[in-house]
C-alpha positions as CSV (number, residue, x, y, z in Angstrom):
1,X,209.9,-27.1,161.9
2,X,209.0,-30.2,159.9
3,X,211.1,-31.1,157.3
4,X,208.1,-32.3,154.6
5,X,209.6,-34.2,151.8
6,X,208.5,-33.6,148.3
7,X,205.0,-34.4,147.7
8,X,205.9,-36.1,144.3
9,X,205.3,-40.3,145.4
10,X,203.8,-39.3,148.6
11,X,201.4,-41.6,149.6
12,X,199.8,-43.5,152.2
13,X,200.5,-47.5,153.8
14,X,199.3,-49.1,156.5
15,X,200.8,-47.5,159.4
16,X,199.2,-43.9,158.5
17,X,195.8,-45.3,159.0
18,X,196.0,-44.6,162.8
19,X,197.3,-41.3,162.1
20,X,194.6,-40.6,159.6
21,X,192.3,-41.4,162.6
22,X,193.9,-39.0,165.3
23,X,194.1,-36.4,162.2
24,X,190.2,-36.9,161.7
25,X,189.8,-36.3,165.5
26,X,192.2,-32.8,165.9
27,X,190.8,-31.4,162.9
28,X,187.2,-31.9,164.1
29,X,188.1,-30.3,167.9
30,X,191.0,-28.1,166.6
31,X,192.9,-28.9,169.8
32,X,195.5,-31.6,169.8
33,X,194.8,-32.0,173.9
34,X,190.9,-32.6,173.3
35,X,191.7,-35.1,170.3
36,X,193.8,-36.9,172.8
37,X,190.9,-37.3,175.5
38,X,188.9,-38.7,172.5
39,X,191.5,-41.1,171.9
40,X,192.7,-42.2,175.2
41,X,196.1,-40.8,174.1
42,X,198.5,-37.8,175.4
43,X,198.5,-34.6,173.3
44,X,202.1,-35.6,172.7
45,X,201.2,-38.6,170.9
46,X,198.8,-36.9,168.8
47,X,201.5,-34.4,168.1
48,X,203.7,-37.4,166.9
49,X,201.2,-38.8,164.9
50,X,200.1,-35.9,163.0
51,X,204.1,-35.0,162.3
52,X,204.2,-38.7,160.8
53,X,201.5,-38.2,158.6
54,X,202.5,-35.1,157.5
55,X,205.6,-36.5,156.2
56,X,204.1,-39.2,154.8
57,X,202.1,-37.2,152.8
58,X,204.4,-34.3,152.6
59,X,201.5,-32.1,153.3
60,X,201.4,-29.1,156.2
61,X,197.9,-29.9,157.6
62,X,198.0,-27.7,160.7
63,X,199.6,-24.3,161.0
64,X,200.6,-24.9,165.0
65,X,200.1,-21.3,167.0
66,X,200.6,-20.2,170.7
67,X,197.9,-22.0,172.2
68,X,195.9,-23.0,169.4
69,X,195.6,-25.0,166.0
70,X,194.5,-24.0,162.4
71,X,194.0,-26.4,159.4
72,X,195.9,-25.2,156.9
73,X,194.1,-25.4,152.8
74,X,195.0,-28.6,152.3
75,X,194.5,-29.7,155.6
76,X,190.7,-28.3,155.4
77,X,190.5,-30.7,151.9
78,X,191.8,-33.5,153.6
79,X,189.7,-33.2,156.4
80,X,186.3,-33.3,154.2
81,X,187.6,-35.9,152.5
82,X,187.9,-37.9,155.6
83,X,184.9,-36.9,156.7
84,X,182.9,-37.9,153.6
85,X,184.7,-41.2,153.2
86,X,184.3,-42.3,157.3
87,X,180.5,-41.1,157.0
88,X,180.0,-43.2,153.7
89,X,181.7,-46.4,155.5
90,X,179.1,-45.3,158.7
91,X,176.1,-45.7,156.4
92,X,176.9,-48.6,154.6
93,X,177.0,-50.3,158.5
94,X,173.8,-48.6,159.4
95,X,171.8,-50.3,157.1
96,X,168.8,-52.6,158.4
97,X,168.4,-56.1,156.7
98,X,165.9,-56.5,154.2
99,X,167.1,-53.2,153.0
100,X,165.2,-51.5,155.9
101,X,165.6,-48.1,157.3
102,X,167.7,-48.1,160.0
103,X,170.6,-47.3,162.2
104,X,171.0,-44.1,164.8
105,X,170.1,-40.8,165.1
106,X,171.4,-37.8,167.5
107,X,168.5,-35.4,167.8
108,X,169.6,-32.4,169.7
109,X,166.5,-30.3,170.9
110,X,165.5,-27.2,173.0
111,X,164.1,-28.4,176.6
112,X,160.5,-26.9,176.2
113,X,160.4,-28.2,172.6
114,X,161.8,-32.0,173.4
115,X,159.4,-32.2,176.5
116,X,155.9,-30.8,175.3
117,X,155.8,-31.4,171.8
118,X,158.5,-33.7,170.3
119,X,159.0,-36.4,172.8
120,X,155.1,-37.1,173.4
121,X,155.2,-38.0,169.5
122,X,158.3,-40.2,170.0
123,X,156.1,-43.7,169.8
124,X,154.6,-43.0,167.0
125,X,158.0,-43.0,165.4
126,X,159.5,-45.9,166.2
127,X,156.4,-48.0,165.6
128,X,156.9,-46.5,161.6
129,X,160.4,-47.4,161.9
130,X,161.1,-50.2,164.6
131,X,164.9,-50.3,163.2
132,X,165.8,-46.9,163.8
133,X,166.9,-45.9,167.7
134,X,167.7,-42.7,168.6
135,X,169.3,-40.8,171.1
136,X,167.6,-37.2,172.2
137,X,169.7,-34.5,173.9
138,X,168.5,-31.9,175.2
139,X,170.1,-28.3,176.2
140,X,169.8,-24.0,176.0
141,X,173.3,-23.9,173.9
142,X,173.4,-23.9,170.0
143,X,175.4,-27.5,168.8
144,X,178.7,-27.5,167.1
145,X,178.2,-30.2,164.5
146,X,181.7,-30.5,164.0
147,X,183.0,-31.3,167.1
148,X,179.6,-32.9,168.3
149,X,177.8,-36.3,167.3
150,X,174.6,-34.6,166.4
151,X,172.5,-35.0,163.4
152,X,169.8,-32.8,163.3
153,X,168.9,-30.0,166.3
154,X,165.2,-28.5,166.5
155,X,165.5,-24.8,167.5
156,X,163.2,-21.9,168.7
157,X,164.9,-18.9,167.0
158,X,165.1,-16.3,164.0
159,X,166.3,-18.4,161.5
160,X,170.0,-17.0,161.6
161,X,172.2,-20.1,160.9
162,X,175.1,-19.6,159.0
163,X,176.8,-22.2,157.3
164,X,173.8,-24.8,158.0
165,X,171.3,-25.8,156.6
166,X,167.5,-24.9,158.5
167,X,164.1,-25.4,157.3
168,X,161.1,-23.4,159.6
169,X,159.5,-26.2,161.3
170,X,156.4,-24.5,162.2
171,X,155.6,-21.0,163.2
172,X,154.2,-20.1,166.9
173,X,151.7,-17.9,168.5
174,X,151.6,-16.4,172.3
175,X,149.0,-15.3,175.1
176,X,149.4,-15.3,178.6
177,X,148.1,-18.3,180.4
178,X,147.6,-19.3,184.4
179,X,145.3,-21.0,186.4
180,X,142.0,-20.6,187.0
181,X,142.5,-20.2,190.6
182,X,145.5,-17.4,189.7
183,X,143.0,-15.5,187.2
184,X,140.3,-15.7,190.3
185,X,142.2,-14.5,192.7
186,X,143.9,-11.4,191.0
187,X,140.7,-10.5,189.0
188,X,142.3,-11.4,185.6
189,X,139.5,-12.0,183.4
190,X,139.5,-9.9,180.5
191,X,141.3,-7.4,183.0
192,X,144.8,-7.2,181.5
193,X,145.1,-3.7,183.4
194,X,145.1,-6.3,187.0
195,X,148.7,-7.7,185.9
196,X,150.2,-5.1,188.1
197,X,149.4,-7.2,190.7
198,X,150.6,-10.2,189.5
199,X,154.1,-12.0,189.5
200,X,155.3,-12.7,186.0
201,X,157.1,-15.5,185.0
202,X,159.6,-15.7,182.5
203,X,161.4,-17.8,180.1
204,X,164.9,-15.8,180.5
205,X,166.5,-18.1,178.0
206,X,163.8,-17.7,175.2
207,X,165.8,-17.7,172.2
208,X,169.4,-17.0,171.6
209,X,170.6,-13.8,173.2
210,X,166.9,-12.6,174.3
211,X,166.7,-10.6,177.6
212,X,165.2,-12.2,180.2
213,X,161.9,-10.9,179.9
214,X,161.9,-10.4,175.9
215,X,158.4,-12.5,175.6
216,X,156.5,-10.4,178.0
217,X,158.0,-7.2,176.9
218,X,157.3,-8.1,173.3
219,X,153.8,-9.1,174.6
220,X,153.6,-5.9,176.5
221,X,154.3,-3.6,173.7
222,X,152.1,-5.3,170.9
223,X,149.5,-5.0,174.0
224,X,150.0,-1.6,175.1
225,X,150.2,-2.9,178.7
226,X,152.5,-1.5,181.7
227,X,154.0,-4.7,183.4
228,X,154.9,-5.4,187.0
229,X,158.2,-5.7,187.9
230,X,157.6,-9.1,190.2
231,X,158.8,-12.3,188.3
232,X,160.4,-15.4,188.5
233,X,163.1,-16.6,186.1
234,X,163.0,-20.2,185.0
235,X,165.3,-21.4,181.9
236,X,162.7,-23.5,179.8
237,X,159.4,-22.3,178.9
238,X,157.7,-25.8,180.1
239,X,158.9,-24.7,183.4
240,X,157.1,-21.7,183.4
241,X,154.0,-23.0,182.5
242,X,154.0,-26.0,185.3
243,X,155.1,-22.8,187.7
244,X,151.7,-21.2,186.3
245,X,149.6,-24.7,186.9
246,X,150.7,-24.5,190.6
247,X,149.2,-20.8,191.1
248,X,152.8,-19.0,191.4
249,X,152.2,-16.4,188.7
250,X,151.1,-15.9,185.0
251,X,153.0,-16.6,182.3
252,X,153.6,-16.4,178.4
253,X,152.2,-19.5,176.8
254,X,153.5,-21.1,173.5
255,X,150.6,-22.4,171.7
256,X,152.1,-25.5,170.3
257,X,153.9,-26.6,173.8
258,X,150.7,-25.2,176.0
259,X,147.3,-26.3,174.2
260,X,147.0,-30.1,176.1
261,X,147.4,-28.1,179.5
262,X,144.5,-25.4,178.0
263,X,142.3,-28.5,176.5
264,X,142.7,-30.0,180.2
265,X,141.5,-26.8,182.1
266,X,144.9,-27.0,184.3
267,X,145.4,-23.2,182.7
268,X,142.9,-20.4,180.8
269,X,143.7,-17.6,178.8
270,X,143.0,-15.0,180.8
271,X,142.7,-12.0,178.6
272,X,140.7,-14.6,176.0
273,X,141.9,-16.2,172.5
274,X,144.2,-13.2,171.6
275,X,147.0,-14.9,170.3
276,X,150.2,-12.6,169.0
277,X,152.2,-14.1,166.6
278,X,155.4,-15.0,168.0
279,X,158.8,-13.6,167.3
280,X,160.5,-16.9,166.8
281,X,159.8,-19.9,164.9
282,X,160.7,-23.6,165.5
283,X,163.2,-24.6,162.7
284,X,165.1,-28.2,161.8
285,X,169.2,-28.0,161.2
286,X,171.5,-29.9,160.4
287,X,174.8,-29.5,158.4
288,X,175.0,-29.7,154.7
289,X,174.6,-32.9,153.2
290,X,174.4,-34.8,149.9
291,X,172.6,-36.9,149.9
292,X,170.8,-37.3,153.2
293,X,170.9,-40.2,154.7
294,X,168.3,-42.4,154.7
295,X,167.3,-42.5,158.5
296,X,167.9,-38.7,158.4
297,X,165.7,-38.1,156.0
298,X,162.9,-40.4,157.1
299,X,162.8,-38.3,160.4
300,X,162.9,-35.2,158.7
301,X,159.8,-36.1,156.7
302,X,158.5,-37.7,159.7
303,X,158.6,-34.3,161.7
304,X,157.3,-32.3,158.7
305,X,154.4,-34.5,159.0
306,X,154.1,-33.9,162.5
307,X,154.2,-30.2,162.7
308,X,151.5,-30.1,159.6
């Protein structure tokens, strides 16, 4: 049990500085042992140093549990305080000479998304803004701002984000696609009765929670058609349609990730232009924020521009 002095005089000096750091890093993980791996330390040390600020202060910042950590109130305040404060001092060191945009960004974006549609665009960018880098991540899980160096994530969802801020990006339409040889062979062509025959190929990570066959059987019931039970799984939607290009089945196409491979001829629209709204969206998030930065904002625009 610590024995916090009165907070009357309580203060900081010098030596808390460090411990204001290893606090920063605890309160972002909740987890003394993962604040330690940051930190090249021991959880014991972070223990330490989080008792010695505490008294400095004469503030309970964590309420310690079997097995886990909580901030307590005024640990929560401190902690956005901190926050604030360490991401004020980062912008003041991102900025370019000359008064330049510039600095980094940590996009975080769905596979299918980052590979057919945002990282194409990606010269374009930095030809606008030579003094920006940034670094795109890619992945199927949503991003924990807090504990994770990411600024904004692009997402393929329903717009359910709580506690963050997301703007719709751009809306999205499907169809099945395949090959022209695929369509040949299984007599395809304005036959969507033939897909019995057919192996379907899936997306089983669509969105967040889906089933692994949600976009066919959403496809299936706007459509009124009985589908095969033949598929292959593949985790990323640009996966399925370059399984599709090589004649293993037919799958559901994303019109903004699939037109170039349409425009090219490499796959048709079997059943003809009879595009379903989709029952996602692309959408831009990002934590709360106030102001932007500068760099953030710039991409932002940059990608509104893009998608219009």
């Amino acid at each position: 049990m610590l024995n916090l002095p009165p907070r009357l005089g309580a203060g900081l000096n010098g030596s808390q500085f460090a411990n204001l750091y290893t606090f920063q890093a605890a309160a972002r993980h909740l987890s003394f042992a993962r604040a330690a791996q940051e930190l090249c330390l021991t959880p014991s040390a972070v223990s330490h140093r989080i008792a010695r600020l505490e008294q400095g202060l004469g503030l309970r910042l964590f309420q310690r549990l079997p097995r886990q950590i909580r901030l307590t109130e005024e640990g929560e305040r401190i902690f956005l305080i901190l926050q604030g404060t360490l991401e004020q001092l980062h912008e003041a060191l991102q900025q370019a000479p000359g008064g330049e945009i510039g600095g980094a960004l940590a996009i975080y974006a769905r596979p299918s998304l980052a590979a057919c549609w945002l990282v194409p665009r990606l010269a374009k960018f930095s030809a606008r803004y030579p003094a920006l880098t940034l670094d795109v991540r890619v992945g199927n899980d949503s991003v924990d701002f807090r504990t994770q160096r990411i600024d904004l994530a692009l997402y393929y969802g329903r717009g359910e984000f709580p506690g963050l801020v997301a703007e719709q990006l751009m809306d999205e339409r499907i169809a099945p696609v395949c090959s022209p040889q695929y369509a040949e062979r299984h007599g395809l062509l304005q036959r969507p009765e033939q897909l019995r025959q057919c192996t379907l190929l899936h997306d089983c990570l669509a969105w967040d929670n889906a089933a692994f066959d949600a976009e066919w059987a959403y496809w299936g019931r706007q459509r009124g058609v009985e589908l095969p039970a033949r598929h292959l799984s593949f985790d990323r939607s640009d996966l399925c349609m370059l399984a599709a290009g090589n004649h293993a089945g037919i799958a559901i196409g994303r019109y903004r990730l699939v037109r170039e491979r349409l425009a090219s001829g490499e796959l048709i629209l079997p059943f003809g232009e009879f595009w379903l709204p989709a029952p996602c969206a692309y959408y831009l998030v990002h934590p709360p924020r106030e102001p932007l930065p500068a760099r953030l904002q710039a991409f932002i625009d940059w990608l509104r521009e893009c998608a219009g």
